[in-house]
C-alpha positions in Angstrom: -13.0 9.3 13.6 -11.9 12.1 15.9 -11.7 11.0 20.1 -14.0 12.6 22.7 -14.0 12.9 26.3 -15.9 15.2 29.0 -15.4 14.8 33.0 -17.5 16.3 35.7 -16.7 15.2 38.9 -14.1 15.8 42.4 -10.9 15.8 40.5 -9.5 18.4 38.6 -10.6 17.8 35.1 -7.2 18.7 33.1 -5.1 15.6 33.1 -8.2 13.5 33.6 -8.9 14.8 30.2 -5.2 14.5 28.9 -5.5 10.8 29.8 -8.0 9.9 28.3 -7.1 11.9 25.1 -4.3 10.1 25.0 -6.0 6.8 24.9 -8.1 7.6 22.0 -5.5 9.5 19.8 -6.0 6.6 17.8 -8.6 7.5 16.5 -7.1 10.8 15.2 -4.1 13.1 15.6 -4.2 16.0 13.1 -5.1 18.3 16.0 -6.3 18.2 19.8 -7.6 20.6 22.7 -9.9 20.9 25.9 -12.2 23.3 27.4 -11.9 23.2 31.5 -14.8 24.9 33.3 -14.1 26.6 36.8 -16.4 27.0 39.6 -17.9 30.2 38.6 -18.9 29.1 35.4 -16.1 30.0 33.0 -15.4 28.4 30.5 -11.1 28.5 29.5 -10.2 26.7 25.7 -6.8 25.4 25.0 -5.9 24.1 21.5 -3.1 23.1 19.6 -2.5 21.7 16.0 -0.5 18.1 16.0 0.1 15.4 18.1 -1.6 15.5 21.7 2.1 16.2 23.3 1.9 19.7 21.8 -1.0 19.9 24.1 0.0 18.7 27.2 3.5 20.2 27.1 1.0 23.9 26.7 -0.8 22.9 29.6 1.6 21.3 31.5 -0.9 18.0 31.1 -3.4 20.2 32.1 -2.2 21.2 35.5 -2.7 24.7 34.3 -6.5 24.6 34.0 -8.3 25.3 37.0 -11.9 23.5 36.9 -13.4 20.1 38.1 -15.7 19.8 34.7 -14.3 19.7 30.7 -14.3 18.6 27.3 -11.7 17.2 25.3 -10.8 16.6 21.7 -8.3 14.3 19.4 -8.9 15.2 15.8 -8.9 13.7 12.4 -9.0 16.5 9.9 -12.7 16.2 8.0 -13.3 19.8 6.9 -10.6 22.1 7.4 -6.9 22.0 7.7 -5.4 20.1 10.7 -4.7 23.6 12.5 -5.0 25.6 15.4 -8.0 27.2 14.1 -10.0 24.2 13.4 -8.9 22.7 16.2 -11.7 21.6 18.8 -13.0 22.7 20.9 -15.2 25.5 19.1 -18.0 27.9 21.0 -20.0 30.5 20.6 -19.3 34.3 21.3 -17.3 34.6 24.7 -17.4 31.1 25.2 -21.2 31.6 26.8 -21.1 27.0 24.5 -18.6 25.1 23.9 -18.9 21.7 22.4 -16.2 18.6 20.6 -17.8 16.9 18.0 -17.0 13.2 16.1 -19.0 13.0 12.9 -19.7 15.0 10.0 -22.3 17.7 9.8 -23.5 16.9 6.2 -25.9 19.6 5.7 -23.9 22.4 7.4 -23.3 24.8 4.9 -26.5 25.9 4.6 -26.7 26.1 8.7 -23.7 28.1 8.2 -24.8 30.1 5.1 -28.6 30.7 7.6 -26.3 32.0 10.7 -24.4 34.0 8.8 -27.7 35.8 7.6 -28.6 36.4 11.0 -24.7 38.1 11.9 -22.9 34.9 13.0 -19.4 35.1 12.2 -17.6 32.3 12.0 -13.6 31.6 13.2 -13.2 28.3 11.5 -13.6 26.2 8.5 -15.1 23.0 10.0 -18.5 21.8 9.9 -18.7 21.9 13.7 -18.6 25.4 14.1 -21.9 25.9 12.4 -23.6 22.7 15.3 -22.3 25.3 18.1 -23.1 28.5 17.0 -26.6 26.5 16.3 -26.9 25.1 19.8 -26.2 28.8 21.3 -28.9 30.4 19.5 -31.4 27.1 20.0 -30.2 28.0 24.0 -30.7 31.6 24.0 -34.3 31.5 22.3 -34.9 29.1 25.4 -34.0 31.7 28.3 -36.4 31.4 31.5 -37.0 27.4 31.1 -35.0 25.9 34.2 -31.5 25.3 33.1 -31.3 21.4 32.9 -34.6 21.3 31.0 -33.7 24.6 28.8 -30.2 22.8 27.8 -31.6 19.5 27.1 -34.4 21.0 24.8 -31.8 23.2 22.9 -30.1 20.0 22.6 -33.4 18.4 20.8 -33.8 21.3 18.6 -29.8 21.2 17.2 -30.1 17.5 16.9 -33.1 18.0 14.5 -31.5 20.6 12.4 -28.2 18.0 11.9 -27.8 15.6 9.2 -25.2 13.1 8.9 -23.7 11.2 12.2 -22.3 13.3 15.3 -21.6 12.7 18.9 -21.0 16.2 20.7 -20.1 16.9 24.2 -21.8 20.7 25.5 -20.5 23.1 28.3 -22.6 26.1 28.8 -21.4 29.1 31.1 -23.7 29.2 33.1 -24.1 25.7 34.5 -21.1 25.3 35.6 -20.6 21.2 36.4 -22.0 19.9 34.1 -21.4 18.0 30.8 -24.3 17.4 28.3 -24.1 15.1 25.2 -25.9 14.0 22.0 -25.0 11.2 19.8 -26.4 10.0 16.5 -24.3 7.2 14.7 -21.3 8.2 16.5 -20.4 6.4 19.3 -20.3 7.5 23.0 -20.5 5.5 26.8 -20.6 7.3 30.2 -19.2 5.5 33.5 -19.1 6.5 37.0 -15.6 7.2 38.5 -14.6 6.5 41.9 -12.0 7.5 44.6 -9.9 10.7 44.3 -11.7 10.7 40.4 -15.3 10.6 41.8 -18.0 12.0 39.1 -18.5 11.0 35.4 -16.9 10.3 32.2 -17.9 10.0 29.0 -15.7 8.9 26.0 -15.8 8.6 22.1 -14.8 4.8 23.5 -14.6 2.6 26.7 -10.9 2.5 26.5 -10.5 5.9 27.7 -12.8 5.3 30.6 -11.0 1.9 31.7 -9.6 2.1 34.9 -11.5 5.2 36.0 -15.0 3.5 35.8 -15.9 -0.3 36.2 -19.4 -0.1 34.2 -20.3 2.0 31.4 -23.7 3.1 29.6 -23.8 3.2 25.5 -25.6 6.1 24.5 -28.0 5.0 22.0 -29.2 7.3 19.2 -31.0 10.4 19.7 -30.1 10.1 23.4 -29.1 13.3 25.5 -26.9 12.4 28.4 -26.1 15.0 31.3 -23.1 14.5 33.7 -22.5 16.1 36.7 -20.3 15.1 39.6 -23.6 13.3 41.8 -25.9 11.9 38.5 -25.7 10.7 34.6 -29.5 11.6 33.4 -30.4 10.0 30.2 -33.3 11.6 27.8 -34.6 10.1 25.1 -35.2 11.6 21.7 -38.3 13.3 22.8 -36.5 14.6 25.9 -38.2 11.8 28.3 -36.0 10.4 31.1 -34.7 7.0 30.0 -32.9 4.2 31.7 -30.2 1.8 30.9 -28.1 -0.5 32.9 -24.5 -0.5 33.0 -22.3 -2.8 31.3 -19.1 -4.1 32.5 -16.3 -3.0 31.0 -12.3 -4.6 31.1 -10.4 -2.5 34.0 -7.3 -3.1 31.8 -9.0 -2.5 28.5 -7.1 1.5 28.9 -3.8 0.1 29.7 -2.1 0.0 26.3 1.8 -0.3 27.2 4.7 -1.0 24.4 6.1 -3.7 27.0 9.6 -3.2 25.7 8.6 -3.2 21.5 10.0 -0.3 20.0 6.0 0.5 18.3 2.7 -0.7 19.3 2.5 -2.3 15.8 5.6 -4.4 16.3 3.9 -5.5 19.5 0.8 -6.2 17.9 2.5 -8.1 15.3 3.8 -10.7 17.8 0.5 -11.0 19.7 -1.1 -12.5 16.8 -0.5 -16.1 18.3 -2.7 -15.1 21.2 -5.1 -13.4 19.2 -5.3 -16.6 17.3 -5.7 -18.9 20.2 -8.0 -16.7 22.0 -10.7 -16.2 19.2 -10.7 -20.0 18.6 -10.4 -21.2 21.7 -14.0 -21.0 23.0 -15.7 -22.9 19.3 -13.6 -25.8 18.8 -14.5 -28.3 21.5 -13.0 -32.2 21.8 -15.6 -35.5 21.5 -13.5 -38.2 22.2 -10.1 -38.3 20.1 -11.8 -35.8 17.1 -12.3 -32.0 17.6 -15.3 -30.3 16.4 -16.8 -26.7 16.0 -19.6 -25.2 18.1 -20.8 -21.9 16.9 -24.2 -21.9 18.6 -22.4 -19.4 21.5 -22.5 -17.1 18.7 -26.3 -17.6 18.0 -25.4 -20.1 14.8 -26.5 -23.8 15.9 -27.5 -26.6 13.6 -30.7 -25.6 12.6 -28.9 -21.4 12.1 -26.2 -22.8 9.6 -28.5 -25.1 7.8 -30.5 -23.0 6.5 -27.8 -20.6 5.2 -27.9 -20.9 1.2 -25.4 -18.3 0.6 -22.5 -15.9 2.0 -21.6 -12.5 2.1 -18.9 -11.3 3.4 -18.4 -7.2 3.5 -16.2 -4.5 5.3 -13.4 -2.2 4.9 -9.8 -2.0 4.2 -8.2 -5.1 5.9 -11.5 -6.6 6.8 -12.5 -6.3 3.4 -9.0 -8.6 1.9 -10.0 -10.6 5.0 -13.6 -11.1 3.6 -12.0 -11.7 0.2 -9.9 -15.0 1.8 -13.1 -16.0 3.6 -15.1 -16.0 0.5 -12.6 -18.8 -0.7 -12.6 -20.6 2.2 -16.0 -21.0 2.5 -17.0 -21.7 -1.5 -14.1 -24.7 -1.2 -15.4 -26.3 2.2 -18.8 -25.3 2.4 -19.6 -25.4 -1.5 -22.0 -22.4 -1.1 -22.0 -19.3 -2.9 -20.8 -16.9 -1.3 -19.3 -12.9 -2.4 -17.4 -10.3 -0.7 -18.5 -6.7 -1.3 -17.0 -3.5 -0.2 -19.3 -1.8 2.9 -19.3 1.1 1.0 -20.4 -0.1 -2.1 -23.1 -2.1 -1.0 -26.0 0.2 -1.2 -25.6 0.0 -4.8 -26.1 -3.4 -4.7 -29.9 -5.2 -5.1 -30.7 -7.0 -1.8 -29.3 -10.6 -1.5 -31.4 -13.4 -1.7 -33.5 -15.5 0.9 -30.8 -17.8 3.0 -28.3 -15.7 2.5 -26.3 -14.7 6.1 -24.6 -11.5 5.9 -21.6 -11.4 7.5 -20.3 -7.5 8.5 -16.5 -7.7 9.8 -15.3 -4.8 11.7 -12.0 -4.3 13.9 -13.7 -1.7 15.8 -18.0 -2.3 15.3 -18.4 1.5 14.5 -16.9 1.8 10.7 -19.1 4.0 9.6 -19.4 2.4 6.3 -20.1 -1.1 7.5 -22.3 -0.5 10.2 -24.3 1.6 7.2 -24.4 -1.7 5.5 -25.1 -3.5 8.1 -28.2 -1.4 8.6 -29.2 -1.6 5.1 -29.2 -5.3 5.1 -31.0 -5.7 8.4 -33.6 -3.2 6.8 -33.5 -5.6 4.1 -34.8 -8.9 5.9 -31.4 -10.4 5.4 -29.7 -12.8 8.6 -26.5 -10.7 10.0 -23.5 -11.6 11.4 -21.5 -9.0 13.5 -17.5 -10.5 13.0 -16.2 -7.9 15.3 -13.5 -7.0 17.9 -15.3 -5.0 20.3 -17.9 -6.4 22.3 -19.9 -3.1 23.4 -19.7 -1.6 20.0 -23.0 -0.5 17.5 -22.3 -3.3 15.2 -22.2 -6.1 18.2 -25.3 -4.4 19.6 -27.2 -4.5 16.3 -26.6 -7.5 14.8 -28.9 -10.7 14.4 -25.5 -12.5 15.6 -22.3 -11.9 16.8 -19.0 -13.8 16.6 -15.8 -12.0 18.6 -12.2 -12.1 17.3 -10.6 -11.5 20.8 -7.4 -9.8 19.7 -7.9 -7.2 22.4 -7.1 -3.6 22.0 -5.6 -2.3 18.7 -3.6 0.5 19.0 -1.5 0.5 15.8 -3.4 2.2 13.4 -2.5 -0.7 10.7 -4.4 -3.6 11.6 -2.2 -7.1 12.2 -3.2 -8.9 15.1 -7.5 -8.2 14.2 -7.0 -9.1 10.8 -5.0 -12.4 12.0 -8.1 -12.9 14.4 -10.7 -12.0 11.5 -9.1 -15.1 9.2 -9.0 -17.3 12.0 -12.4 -16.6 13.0 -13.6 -16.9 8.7 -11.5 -20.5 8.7 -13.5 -21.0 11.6 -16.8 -20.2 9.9 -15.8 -22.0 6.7 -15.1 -25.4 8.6 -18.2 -25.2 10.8 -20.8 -24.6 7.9 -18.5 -27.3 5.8 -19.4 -30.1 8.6 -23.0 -28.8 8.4 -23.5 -29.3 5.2 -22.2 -32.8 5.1 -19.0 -31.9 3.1 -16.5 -33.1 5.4 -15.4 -36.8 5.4 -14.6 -38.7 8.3 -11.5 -36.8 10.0 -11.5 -34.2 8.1 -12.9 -32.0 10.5 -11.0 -32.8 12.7 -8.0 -31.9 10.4 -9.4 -28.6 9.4 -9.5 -27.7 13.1 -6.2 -29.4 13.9 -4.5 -27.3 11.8 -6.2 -23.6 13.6 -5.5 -24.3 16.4 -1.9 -25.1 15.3 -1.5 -21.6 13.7 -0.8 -19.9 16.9 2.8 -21.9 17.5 3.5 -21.7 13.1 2.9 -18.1 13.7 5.3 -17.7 17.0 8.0 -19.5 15.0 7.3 -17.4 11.6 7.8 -14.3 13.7 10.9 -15.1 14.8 12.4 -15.3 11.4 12.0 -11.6 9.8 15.9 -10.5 9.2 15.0 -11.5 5.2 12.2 -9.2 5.2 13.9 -6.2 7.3 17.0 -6.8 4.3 14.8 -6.7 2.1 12.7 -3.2 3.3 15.8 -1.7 3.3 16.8 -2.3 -0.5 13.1 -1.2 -1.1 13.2 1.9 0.5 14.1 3.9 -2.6 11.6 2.6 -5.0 8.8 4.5 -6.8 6.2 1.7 -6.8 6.1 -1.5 -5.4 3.8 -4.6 -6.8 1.9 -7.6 -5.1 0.8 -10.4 -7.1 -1.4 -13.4 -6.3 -4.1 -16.1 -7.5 -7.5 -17.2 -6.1 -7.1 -16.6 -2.2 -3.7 -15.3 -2.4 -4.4 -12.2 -4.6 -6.6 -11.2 -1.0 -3.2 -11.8 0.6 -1.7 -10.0 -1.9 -4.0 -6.8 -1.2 -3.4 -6.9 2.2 0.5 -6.8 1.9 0.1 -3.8 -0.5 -2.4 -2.1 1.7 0.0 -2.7 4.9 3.2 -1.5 2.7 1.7 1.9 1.6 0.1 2.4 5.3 3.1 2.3 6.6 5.9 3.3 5.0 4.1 5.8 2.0 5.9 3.8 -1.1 2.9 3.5 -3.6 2.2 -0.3 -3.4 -0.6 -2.1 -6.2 -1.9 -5.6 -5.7 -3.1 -7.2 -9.1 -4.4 -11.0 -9.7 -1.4 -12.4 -11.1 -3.2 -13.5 -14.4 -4.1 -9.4 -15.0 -0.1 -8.6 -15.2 0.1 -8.7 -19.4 -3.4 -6.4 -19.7 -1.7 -3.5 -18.6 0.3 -4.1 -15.6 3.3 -4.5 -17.1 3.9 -1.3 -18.5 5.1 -0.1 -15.0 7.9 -2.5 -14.6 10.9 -1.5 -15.0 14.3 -2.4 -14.7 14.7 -2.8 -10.5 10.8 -2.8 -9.8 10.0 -5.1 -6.7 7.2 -7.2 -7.6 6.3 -9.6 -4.2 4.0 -12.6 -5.4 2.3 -14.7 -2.8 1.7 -18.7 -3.6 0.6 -20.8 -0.6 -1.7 -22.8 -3.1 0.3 -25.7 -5.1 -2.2 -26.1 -7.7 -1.3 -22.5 -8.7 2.1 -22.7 -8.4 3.1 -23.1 -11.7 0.5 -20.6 -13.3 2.5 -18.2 -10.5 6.3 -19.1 -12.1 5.2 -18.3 -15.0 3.3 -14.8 -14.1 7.0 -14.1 -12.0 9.0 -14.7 -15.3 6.8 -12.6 -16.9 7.7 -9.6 -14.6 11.8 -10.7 -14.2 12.1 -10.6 -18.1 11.1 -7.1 -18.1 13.7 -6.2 -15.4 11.6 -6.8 -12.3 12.6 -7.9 -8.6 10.8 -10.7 -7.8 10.6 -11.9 -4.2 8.5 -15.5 -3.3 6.1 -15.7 -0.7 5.6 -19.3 -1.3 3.4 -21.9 1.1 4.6 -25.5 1.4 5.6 -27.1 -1.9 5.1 -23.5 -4.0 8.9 -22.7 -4.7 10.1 -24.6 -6.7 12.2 -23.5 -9.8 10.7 -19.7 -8.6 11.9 -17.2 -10.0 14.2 -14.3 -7.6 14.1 -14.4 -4.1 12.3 -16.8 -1.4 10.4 -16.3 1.8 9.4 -20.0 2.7 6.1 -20.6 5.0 5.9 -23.0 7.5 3.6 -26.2 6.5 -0.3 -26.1 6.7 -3.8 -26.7 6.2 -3.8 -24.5 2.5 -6.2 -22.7 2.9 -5.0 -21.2 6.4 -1.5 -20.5 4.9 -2.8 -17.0 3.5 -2.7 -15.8 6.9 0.6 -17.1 7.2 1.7 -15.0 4.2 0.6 -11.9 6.0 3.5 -12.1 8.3 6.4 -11.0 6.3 4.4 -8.7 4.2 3.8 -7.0 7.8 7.0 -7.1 8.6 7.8 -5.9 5.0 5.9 -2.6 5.8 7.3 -2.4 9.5 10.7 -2.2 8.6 10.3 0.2 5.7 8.1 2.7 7.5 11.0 2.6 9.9 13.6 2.7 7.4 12.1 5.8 6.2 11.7 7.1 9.4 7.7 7.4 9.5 5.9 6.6 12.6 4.6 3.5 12.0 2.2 3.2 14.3 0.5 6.8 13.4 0.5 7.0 9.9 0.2 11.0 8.1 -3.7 11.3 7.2 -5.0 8.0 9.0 -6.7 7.3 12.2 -8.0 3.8 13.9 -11.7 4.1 13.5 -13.1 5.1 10.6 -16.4 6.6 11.5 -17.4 8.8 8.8 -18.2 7.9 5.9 
């Protein structure tokens, strides 16, 4: 989950690096540093424990390193404390390697217990130290070959000796200007840079290389890439030269800006209409007076959904609770089977049967745990579905099929404006294989897609209207625990709001199905305890008054997230959702839970958009 980035070029390296550090401190902040590399070879480390700042206020955003070729690194804490002295970048004695690495080194306590045999001693804690110390002894062995081909080959020969997933970016002493690279499961892309910035630039993501470089290559795995400030040389496992065109990638996909929001996540929050519109726009198509769905850009046409039998739905953290509400959406329209299963659980799980499409939703395309099940299930023989936010990612690249939310960039590290785009894009899903199957009437498509593309204004307006919830986080603030409750598709809702809640502001949240309260639940109320339920489904509605009276008897706060027609004779307080299509109100609900979270992070004074002992991506599993 760390962020990577190397530069060899015309510029000097330093605040190039800086910059594009700071684009991917999303994907971790526990530490961060860079290794410049001067003219002559040397090799000068700079590393810091915390946020990026303490770095660039050390280096003077890098205008104290001398050198047109570097490495830098944003870390998320996997083996050793977030300090100094796990910090990347690590090298060998006297600097003679330096490498940043993203990924975990699974088997490297025995590399470390073999180099410690033969006199290594090691400085650090992580599991990266033991790949560098590696690389320079792989290197050394291999004096005499010609430098290029001597680093590439020590490259082969660490990348053997590593289990588990890695990207790593290399500087060696003495080949000064250039960067080297190896990637297995972990991400990387390389661009060309033009003007004052000419050279190359690689980056744990394209977002740090927007704006420098209008094309980027996606290192694929096993690949060996070498950057200097004339060529990027690709080399295939077996250290053949390989070839890959360049991909286009947004100029302003690096040019994440508050625009006047206090926090990226408030921002996010009120771009959800857009991401809404945006991800539906290009499927729902007008013939005549009645709208209809079109999947088939996203490699599902007639003939694709008919001969689905069965759903499932898996990912991680929000796009896990989003799989959960698609799984409802798609049983009731579609009358399929379908199941949701946690990426990380599902290589426990026996193979799905023939028919079934397998759909892997991902903010980012490289969770690590997804785009393992994902794997598993291609390996399998079963139909995928990438439901993913980032068109150039592994996921996106790997998948039989591949539908985009276009939220665009995420930089909160709590997911709203992707996960509003992941429901839309699952309603979407739901309604297209419903009118497949034959299970729509006459209009009722129509309806079903009425309502989507209606969401976008109910949302504007819903945003508009969170003084109750920003009250309410305040009188919150204090508690111990908090509870969400919810039935059928609104207990996903419900897990979502607790999810965002403890995220952000680190009050212990719990969502339970309402109906599990009196087998054990309510032990933990108390007198004061806020209990939020979430009811956007009126055939539940009075199953949910009595699950809410339950709680109140017993002392609890009870606050109503309740959809059209849900609140009456409710028990405590009431957050009223605009009218909908039911079964799109869920993402409705997810509003003021948001803003729930928002507020109290703030209230508490946390940093809402950087939350203690997260990061964006989560590529490790």
């Amino acid at each position: 989950m760390c962020g990577i980035v190397g530069y060899a070029g015309a510029a000097q390296a330093g605040p190039l690096l800086l910059e594009g550090l700071a684009r991917l401190e999303y994907r971790g902040y526990d530490a961060a540093g860079v290794a410049v590399q001067g003219d002559a070879g040397q090799i000068a480390i700079v590393r810091e424990a915390g946020r990026l700042e303490n770095l660039a206020k050390k280096t003077d955003c890098g205008l104290l390193l001398d050198g047109c070729c570097g490495i830098g690194h944003t870390r998320w804490a996997t083996h050793g404390a977030p300090d100094k002295r796990n910090a990347h970048p690590h090298a060998s004695p006297g600097n003679r390697v330096a490498i940043v690495h993203n990924g975990i080194i699974a088997n490297h306590r025995a590399l470390r217990a073999e180099l410690e045999a033969e006199g290594c001693v090691f400085l650090s804690e992580t599991d990266t130290e033991a790949a560098v110390l590696l690389l320079d002894r792989c290197y050394a062995r291999l004096a005499g070959k010609p430098p290029r081909a001597r680093a590439v080959q020590a490259l082969m020969e660490m990348a053997a000796r590593l289990e588990g997933s890695y990207a790593i970016c290399a500087l060696f002493a003495d080949q000064p200007g250039a960067v080297y690279a190896v990637r297995r499961g972990s991400p990387l892309a390389a661009g060309r840079c033009s003007g004052a910035q000419a050279g190359y630039m690689i980056a744990s993501d394209v977002h740090a290389l927007a704006g420098y470089a209008e094309a980027a290559v996606f290192l694929a795995d096993g690949e060996i890439a070498v950057m200097t400030r004339d060529a990027l040389r690709l080399y295939d496992a077996a250290g053949k030269p390989a070839a890959r065109p360049p991909e286009p990638i947004d100029a302003d996909a690096g040019c994440a800006k508050k625009g006047g929001y206090a926090h990226f996540m408030l921002k996010e929050m009120h771009e959800q209409p857009r991401a809404v519109r945006d991800t539906l726009a290009p499927f729902i198509l007008r013939d005549g007076d009645l709208l209809h769905a079109d999947l088939s850009a996203a490699g599902l046409d007639e003939a694709a959904l008919l001969s689905v039998c069965r759903v499932l739905l898996t990912g991680c953290g929000s796009a896990f609770h989003a799989g959960l509400a698609g799984r409802a959406m798609i049983e009731r329209l579609a009358g399929i089977p379908c199941e949701a299963e946690l990426a990380s659980e599902w290589p426990s799980r026996l193979p799905p049967p023939e028919g079934t499409l397998a759909v892997v939703i991902s903010q980012s395309g490289e969770t690590a745990d997804s785009l393992a099940a994902l794997r598993l299930l291609r390996a399998q023989g079963v139909r995928t579905l990438a439901l993913v936010n980032a068109p150039h990612s592994a996921m996106a690249r790997e998948a039989d099929r591949v539908l985009l939310t276009r939220a665009g960039q995420e930089i909160a590290v709590a997911t709203t404006k992707a996960y509003a785009a992941q429901m839309a894009a699952l309603g979407l899903l739901a309604v297209r294989l419903a009118a497949a199957k034959g299970r729509l009437a006459h209009g009722r498509e129509h309806a079903l897609l009425r309502a989507l593309l209606d969401l976008p204004e109910t949302l504007k307006c819903l945003l508009g209207e969170g003084e109750s919830m920003k009250r309410i986080a305040r009188e919150i603030g204090d508690a111990q625990s908090v509870f969400f409750i919810g039935r059928g598709i609104d207990a996903a809702a419900a897990m979502e709001g607790a999810l965002k809640l403890k995220e952000v502001s680190y009050i212990h949240a719990q969502a339970y199905p309402a109906g599990e309260l009196k087998h054990g639940t309510l032990s933990l109320i108390e007198r004061g305890t806020p209990v939020i339920a979430v009811c956007t489904q009126r055939e539940q509605a009075e199953r949910m008054r009595a699950s809410m009276a339950e709680a109140a008897s017993r002392g609890a706060r009870c606050i109503l997230i309740a959809g059209e027609g849900c609140a009456e004779e409710a028990e405590g307080e009431v957050i009223r959702l605009p009218g909908t299509e039911p079964l799109f109100a869920p993402l409705l609900a997810a509003v003021p839970m948001q803003q729930l979270a928002y507020y109290a992070g703030c209230a508490r004074g946390n940093d809402v958009d950087r939350p203690r002992n997260l990061a964006k991506s989560v590529t490790v599993e």
